[in-house]
C-alpha positions in Angstrom: 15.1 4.3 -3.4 13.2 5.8 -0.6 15.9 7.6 0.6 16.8 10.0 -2.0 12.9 11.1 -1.7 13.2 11.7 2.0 16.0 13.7 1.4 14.4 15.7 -1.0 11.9 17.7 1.5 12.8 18.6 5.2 11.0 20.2 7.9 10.4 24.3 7.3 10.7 23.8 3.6 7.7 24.9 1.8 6.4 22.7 -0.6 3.1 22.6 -3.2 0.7 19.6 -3.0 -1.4 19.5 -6.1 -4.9 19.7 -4.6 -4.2 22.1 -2.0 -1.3 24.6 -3.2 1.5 25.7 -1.1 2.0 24.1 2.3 5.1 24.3 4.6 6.1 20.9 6.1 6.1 21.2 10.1 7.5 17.6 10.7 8.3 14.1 9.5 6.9 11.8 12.0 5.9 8.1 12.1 2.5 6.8 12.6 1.1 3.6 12.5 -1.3 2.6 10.1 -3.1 -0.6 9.7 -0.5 -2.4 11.2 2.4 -1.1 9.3 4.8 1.8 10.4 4.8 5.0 7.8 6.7 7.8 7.7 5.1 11.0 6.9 5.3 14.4 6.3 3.5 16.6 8.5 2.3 19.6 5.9 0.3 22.5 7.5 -2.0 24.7 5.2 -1.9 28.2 6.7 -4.5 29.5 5.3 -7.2 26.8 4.9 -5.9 25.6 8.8 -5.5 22.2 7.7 -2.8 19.8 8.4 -2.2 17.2 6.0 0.3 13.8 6.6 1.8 12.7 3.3 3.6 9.5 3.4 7.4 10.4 2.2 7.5 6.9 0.2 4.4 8.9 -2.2 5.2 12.2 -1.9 6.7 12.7 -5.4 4.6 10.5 -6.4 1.0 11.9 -5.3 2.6 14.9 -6.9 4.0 17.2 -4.2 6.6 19.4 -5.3 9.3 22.2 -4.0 8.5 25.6 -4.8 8.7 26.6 -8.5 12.2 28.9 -9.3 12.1 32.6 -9.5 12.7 31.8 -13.3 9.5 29.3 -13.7 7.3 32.5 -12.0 8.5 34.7 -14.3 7.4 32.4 -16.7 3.6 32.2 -15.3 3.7 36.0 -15.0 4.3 36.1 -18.6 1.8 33.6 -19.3 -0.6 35.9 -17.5 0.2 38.8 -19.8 -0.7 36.7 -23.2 -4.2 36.9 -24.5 -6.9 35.2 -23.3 -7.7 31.3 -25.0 -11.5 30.6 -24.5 -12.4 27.3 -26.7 -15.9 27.4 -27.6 -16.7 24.2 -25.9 -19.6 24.0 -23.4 -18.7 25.6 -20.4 -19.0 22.0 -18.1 -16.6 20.7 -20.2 -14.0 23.8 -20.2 -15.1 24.0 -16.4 -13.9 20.3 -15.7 -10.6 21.6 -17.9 -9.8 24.3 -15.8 -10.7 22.0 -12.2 -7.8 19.5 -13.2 -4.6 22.3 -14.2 -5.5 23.8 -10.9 -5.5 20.5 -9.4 -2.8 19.7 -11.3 -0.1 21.7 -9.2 1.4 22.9 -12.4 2.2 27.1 -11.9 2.0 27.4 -15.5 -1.4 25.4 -16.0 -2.3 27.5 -13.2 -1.7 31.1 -14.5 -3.3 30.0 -17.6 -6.5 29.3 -16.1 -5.9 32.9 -14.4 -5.3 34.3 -17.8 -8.1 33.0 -19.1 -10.5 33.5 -16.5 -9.3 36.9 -15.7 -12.4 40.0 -16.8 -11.1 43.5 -16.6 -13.8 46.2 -15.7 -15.3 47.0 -18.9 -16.1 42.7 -19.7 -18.9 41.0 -19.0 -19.5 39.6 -15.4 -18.3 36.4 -14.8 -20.7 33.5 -14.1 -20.6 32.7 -10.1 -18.9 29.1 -11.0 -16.3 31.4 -13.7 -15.9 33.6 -10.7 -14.7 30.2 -8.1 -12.3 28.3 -10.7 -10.9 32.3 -11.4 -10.7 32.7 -7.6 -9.4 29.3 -6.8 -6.5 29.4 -9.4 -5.6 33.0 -8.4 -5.2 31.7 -5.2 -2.8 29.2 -5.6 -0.8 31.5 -8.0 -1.0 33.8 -5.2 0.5 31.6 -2.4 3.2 30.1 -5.1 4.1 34.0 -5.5 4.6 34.8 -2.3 6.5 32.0 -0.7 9.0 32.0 -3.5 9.3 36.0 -4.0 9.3 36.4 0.1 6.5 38.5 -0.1 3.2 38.6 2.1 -0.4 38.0 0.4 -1.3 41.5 -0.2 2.5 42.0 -1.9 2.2 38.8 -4.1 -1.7 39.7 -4.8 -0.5 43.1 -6.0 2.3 41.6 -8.0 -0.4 39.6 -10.0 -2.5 42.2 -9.9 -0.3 44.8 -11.9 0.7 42.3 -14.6 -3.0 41.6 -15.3 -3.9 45.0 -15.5 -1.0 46.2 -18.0 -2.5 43.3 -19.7 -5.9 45.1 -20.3 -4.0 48.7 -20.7 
C-alpha cells in the first residue's frame, strides 16, 4: 500500500500541504525517529523559509496534495467572480469558518473565503482580523496560481487581481 503513495510525489514536484499552501519537495530521506526508521518528504516553504518533513506513509493522508489542474483554477477564478456570501452569524464564528477552508487546502474553499472577504475601494474597511483571514487566503490562492500557471508572484497576484476587480466593475 505504501508504495503507490511514494510513488505519487517525487523530488522537484510541487505539492500543497493544507496548513501551509504550496511547497516544493526538495528530498525524500530517512530519519530515525523514536527508534523506528521513517521515510519522509523533505518540503521547503519558499516563502515562509520553512522546511517541513512529512512522513510519505501520511502524506495523503495529513492531506497533502499535487497541484490543482489548470481546469480546477479556472474553476476558483470563477468562484472569485460570483457575489459575495456573508451569513449573518457572529463574526468568531464565520472567523473560525473561514480559518478551517483555508486550512483546509481546498483551492475552491480557498477562493471562496477570497470572494467573500474581498472589499473593493468604495466598501467599508475591513476589520484588522477580516483584513489577516482575507490576506492569508489570498495568499495561498496566490502561490497555487502561480506554480500551476508558471507565473511569478506579482504575475499570479495580478491574475487574481484583474478577476476581482471586473468583479466590482
Amino acid at each position: 500500500m505504501s508504495k503507490t503513495k511514494k510513488l505519487e510525489f517525487r523530488p522537484n514536484d510541487f505539492v500543497v500541504y493544507p496548513a501551509h499552501g504550496v511547497g516544493k519537495i526538495v528530498s525524500i530521506e530517512e530519519q530515525e525517529v523514536a527508534g523506528m526508521t521513517l521515510e519522509m518528504f523533505v518540503i521547503s516553504f519558499e516563502k515562509d523559509k520553512m522546511t517541513l518533513r512529512v512522513p510519505t506513509a501520511r502524506a495523503t493522508e495529513i492531506g497533502m496534495r499535487s497541484l490543482a489542474s489548470p481546469d480546477l483554477i479556472e474553476k476558483a477564478l470563477t468562484t472569485l467572480k460570483g457575489k459575495a456570501r456573508v451569513k449573518r452569524a457572529m463574526w468568531s464564528r464565520r472567523a473560525q469558518e473561514y480559518e478551517q477552508k483555508i486550512n483546509s487546502g481546498d483551492i475552491l474553499a480557498i477562493a471562496e473565503v477570497v470572494r467573500d472577504l474581498h472589499r473593493s475601494d468604495d466598501q467599508r474597511e475591513q476589520s484588522y482580523s477580516e483584513r489577516q483571514l482575507y490576506e492569508a487566503a489570498l495568499d495561498r490562492l496566490t502561490r497555487e496560481v502561480a506554480a500551476v500557471d508558471g507565473l511569478d508572484p506579482a504575475g499570479a497576484q495580478q491574475k487574481v487581481d484583474d478577476v476581482l476587480m471586473a468583479r466590482a466593475a
